[in-house]
C-alpha positions as CSV (number, residue, x, y, z in Angstrom):
1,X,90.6,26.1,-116.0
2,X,89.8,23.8,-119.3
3,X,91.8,21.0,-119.7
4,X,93.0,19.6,-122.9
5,X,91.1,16.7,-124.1
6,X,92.9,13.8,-123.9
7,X,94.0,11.9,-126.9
8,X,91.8,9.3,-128.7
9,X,93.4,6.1,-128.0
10,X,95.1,4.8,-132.0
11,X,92.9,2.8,-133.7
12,X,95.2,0.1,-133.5
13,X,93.8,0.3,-129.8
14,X,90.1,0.3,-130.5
15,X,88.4,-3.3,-129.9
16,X,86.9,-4.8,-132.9
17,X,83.1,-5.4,-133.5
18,X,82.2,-8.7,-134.3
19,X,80.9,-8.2,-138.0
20,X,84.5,-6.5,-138.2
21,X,85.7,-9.6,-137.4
22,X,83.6,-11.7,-139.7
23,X,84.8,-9.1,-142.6
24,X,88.6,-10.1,-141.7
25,X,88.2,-13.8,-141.5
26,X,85.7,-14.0,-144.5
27,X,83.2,-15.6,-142.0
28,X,79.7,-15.3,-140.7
29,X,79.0,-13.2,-137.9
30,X,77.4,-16.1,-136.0
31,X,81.1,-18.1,-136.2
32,X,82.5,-15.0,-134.9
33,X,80.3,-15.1,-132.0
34,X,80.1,-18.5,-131.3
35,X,83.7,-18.6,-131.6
36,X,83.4,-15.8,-128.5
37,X,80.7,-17.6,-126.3
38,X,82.6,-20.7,-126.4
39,X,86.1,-19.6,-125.6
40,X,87.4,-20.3,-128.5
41,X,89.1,-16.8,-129.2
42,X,89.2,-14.5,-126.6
43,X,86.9,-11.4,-126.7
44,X,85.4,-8.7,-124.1
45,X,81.8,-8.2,-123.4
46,X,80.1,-4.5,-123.2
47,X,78.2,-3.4,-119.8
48,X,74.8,-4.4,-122.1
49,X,76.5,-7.8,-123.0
50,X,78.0,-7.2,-127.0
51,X,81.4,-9.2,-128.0
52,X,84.3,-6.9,-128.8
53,X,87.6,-8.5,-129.7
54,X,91.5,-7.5,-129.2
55,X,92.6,-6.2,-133.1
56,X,96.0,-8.4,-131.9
57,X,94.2,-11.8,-131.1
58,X,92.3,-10.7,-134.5
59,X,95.6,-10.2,-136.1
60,X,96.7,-13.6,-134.8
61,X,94.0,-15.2,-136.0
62,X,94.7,-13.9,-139.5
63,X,98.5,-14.7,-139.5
64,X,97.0,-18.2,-138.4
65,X,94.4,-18.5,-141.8
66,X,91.5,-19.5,-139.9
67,X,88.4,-19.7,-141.5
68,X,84.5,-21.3,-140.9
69,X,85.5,-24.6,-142.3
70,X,88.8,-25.3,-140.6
71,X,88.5,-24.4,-137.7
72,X,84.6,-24.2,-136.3
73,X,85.3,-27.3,-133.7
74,X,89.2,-26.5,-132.9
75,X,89.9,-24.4,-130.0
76,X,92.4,-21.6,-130.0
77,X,94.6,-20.6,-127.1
78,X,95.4,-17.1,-128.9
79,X,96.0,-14.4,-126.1
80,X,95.9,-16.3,-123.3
């Protein structure tokens, strides 16, 4: 017997790319990811080692207005 294929999860649910990040938060793609290595906003990593990021901790950031300038130094505890 077939089964039904499961639903795609919403996209709501989907993890953000980086440079989908960058887009968002009018930013470089580089911030975005140094922003990941150092902790600074919480993010996943693939099996072969790529960022991903939560589209609520993205949302957070947004409601929050961080950009490049103001925050490239402050730390976030967003999602924790």
């Amino acid at each position: 017997m077939i089964k039904e294929p499961t639903e795609r999860p919403a996209l709501q649910e989907r993890l953000m790319l980086p440079e989908e990040v960058a887009q968002l938060l009018v930013v470089e793609v580089s911030t975005v990811k140094s922003w990941a290595r150092s902790g600074r906003v919480p993010s996943k990593r693939t099996p072969g080692g790529h960022y991903r990021f939560e589209p609520v901790v993205v949302e957070a950031l947004l409601r929050e207005g961080w950009t490049e300038d103001e925050h490239s130094e402050e730390p976030v505890a967003v999602g924790a």
